[in-house]
KEVOFI-782517 format. One line per 8 residues: number of its first residue (from 1); for each residue x, y, z of N, C-alpha, C. Coordinates in Angstrom, 3 decimals. Example, Ala and Ser with C-alpha at 12.3 -4.5 7.8 and 13.67 -1.06 7.14 Angstrom:
2
1) 13.190/-5.690/7.800/12.300/-4.500/7.800/13.200/-3.300/7.800 | 12.850/-2.250/7.080/13.670/-1.060/7.140/12.900/0.030/7.870 .
This chain:
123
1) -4.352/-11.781/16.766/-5.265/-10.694/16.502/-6.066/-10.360/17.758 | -6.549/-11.402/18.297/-7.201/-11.095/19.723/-6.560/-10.238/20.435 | -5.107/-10.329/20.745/-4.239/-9.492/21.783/-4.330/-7.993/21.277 | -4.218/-7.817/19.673/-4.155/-6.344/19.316/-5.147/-5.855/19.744 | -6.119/-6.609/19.468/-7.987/-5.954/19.134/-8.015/-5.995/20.731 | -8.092/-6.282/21.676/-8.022/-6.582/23.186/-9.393/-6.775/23.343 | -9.211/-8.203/22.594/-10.596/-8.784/23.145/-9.963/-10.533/23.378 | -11.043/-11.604/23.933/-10.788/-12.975/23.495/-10.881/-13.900/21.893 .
9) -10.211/-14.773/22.046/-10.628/-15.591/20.326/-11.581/-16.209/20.796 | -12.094/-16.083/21.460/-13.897/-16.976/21.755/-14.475/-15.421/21.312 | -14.230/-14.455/21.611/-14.979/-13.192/21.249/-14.849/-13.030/19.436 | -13.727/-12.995/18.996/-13.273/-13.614/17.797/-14.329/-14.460/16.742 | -14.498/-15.214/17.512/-14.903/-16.534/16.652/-16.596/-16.385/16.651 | -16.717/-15.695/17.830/-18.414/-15.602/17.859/-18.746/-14.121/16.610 | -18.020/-13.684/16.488/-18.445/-12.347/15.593/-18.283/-13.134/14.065 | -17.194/-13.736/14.287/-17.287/-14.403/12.721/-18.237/-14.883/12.119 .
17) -18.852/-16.216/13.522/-19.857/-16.296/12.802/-21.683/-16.085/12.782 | -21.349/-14.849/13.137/-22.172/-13.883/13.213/-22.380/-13.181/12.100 | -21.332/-13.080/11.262/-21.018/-12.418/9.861/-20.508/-11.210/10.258 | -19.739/-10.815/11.289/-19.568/-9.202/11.312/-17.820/-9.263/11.312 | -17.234/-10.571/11.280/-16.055/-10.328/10.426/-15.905/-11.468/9.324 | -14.857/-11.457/8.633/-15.020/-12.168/7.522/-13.360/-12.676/7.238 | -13.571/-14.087/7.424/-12.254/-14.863/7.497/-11.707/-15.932/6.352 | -10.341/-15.277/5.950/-10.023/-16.253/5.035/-9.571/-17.451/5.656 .
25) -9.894/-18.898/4.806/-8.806/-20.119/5.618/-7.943/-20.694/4.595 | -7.066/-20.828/4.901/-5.564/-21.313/4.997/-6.091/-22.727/4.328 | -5.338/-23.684/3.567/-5.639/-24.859/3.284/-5.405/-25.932/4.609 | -4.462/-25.491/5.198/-4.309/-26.319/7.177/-5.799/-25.573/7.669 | -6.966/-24.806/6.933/-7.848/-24.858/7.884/-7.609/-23.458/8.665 | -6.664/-22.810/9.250/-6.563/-21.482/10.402/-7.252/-20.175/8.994 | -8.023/-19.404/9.611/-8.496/-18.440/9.603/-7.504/-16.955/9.839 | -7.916/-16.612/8.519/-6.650/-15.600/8.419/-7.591/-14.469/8.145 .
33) -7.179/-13.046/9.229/-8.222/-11.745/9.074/-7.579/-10.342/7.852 | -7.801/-9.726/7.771/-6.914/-8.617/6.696/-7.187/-7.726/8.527 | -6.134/-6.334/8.015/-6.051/-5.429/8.986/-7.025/-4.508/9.579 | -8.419/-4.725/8.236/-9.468/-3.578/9.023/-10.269/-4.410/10.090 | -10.000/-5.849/10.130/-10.864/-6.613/11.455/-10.450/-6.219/12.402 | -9.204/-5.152/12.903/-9.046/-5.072/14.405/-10.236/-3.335/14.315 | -9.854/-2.668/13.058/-10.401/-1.664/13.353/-12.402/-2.045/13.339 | -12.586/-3.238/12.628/-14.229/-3.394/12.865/-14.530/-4.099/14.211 .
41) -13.135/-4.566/14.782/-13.681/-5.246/16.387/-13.951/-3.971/17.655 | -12.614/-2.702/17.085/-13.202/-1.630/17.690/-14.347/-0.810/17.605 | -14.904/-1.003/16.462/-16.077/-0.196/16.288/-17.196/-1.290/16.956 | -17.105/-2.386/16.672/-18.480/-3.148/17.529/-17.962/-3.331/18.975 | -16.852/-3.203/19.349/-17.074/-3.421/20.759/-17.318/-1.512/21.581 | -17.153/-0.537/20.964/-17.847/0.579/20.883/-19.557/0.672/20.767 | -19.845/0.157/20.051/-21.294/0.118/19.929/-21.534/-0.552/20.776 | -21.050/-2.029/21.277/-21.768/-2.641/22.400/-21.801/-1.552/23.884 .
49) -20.753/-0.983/23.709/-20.529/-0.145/25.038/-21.336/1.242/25.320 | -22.059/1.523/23.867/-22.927/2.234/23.694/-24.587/1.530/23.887 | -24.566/0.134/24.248/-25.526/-0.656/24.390/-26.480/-0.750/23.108 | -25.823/-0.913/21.924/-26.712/-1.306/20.582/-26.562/-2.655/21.189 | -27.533/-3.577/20.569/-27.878/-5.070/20.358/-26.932/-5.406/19.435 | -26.765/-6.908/18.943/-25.754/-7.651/18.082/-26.786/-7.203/16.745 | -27.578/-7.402/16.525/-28.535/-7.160/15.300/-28.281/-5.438/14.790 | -28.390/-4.604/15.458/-28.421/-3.136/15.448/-26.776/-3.058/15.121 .
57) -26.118/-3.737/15.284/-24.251/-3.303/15.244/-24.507/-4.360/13.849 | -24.970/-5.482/13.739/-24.178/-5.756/12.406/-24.999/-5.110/11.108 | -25.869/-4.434/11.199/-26.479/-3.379/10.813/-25.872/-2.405/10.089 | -25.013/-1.927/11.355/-24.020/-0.528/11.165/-22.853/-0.988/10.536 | -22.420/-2.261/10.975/-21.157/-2.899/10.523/-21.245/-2.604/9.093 | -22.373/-3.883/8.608/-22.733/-3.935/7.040/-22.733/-2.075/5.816 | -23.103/-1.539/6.192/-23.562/0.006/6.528/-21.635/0.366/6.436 | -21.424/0.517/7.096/-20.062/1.207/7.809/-18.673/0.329/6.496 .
65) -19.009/-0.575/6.566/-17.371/-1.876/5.845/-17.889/-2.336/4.693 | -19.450/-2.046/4.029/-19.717/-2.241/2.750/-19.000/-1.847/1.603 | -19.017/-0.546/1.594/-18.427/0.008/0.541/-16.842/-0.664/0.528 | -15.967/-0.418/1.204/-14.449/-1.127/1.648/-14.320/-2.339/1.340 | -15.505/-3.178/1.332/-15.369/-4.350/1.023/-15.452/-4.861/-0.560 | -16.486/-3.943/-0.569/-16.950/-4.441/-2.015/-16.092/-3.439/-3.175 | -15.332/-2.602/-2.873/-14.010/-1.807/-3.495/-12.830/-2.422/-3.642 | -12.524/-3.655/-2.748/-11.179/-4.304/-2.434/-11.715/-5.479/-3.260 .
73) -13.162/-6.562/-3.182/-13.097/-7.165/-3.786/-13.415/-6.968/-5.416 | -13.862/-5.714/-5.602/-13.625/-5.508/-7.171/-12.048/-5.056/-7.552 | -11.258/-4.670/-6.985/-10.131/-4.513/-7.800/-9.650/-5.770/-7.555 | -10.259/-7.096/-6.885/-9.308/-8.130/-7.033/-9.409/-8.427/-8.130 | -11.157/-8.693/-8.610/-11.827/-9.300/-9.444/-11.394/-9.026/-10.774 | -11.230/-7.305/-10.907/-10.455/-6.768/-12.109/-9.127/-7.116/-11.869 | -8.203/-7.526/-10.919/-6.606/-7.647/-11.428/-7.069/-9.290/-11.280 | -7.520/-10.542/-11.296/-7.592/-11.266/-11.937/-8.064/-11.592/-13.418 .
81) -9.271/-10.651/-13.884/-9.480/-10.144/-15.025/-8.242/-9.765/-16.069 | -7.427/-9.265/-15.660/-6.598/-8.495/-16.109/-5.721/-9.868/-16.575 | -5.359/-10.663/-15.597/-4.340/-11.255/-15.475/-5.151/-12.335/-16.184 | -6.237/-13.088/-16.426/-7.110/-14.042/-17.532/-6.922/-13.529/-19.266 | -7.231/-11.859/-19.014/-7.056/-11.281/-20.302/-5.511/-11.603/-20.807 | -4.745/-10.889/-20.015/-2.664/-11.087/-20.679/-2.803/-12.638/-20.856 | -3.157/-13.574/-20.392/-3.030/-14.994/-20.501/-3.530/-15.288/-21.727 | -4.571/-15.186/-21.945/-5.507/-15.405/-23.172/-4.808/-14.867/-24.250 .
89) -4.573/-13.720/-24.476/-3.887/-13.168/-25.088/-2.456/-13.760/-26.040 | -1.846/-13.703/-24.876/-0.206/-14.521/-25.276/-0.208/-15.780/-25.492 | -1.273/-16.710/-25.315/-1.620/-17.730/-25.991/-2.270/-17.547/-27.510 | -3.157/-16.561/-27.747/-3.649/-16.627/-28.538/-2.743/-16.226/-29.768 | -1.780/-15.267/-29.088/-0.294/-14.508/-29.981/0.525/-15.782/-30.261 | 0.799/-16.983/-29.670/1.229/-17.710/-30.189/0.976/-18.919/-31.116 | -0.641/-19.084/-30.984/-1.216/-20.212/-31.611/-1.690/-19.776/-33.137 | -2.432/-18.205/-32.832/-2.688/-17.817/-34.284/-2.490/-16.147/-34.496 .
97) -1.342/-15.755/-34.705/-1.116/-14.365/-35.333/-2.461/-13.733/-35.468 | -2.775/-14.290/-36.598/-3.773/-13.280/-37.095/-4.996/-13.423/-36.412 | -5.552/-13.978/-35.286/-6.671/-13.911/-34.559/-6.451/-13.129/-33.683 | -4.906/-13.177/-32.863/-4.663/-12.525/-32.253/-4.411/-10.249/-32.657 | -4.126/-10.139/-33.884/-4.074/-8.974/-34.454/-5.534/-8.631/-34.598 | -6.521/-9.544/-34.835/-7.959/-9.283/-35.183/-8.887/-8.941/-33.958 | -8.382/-9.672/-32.944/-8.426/-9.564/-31.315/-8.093/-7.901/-31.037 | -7.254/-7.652/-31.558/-6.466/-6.784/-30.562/-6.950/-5.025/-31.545 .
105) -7.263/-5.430/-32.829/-7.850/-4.157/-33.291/-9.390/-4.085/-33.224 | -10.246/-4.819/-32.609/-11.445/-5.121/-32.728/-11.936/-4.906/-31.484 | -11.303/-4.985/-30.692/-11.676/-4.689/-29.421/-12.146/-3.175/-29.411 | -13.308/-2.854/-28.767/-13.740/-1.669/-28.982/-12.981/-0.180/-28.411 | -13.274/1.222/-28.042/-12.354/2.123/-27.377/-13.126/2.002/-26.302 | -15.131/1.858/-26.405/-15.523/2.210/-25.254/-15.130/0.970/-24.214 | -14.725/-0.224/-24.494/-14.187/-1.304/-23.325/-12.959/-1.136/-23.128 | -12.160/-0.364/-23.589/-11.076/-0.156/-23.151/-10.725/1.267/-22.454 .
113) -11.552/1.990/-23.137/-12.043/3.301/-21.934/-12.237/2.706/-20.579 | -13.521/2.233/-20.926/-14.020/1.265/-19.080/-13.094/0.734/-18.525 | -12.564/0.053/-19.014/-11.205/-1.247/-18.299/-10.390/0.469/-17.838 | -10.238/1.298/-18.641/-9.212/1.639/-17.822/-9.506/3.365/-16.794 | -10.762/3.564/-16.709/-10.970/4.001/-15.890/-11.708/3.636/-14.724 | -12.056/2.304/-14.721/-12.114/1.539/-13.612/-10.920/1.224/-12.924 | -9.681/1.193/-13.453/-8.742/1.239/-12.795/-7.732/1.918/-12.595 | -8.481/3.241/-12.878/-7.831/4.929/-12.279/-8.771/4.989/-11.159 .
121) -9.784/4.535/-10.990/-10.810/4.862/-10.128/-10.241/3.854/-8.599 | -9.854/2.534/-8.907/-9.452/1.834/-8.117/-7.826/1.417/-7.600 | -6.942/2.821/-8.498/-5.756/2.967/-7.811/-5.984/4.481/-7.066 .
């Protein structure tokens, strides 16, 4: 990632933990980035070149990759949701019929409205 972003992994590693990128790790421990960290290493090494401070850029960062962030981690949150609900479910279809039929007509329209225009909204 350093070579794309054309910076160093000491440059890398100091933004991380700085909070202005955000790294998954691997169970071996290595730090794994998604694809908008090369485009947020260009925007802060832009701002530095515009002479903002580290405080004033993670500012803008936060500001700028909030929304993106917190959009990607709610549709995770809902397709694990999703995927707890089918589970629950097909267990429950097999252990007791009729809890499961009582489940499944009882459930209201307005939560199933929500469930599913939250995820017209997030495809």
């Amino acid at each position: 990632m350093a070579e794309k972003a054309k910076v160093t992994k000491r440059t890398i590693d100091y933004y991380t933990s700085l909070g202005l990128l955000k790294a998954e790790r691997s169970p071996s421990n290595y730090r794994y980035y998604d694809y908008s960290a090369i485009e947020r290493i260009a925007f802060i090494e832009k701002c530095k070149a515009d002479g903002l401070s580290l405080e004033e850029i993670k500012k803008k960062v936060i500001s700028r990759f909030s929304e993106e962030v917190d959009v990607l981690e709610l549709r995770l949150k809902i397709q694990d949701l999703e995927e707890d609900v089918t589970k629950a479910l097909s267990q429950l279809k097999k252990a007791d019929p009729e809890k499961y039929e009582y489940v499944k007509k009882n459930i209201s329209h307005e939560s199933l409205s929500l469930i599913q225009t939250l995820l017209l909204l997030l495809n």
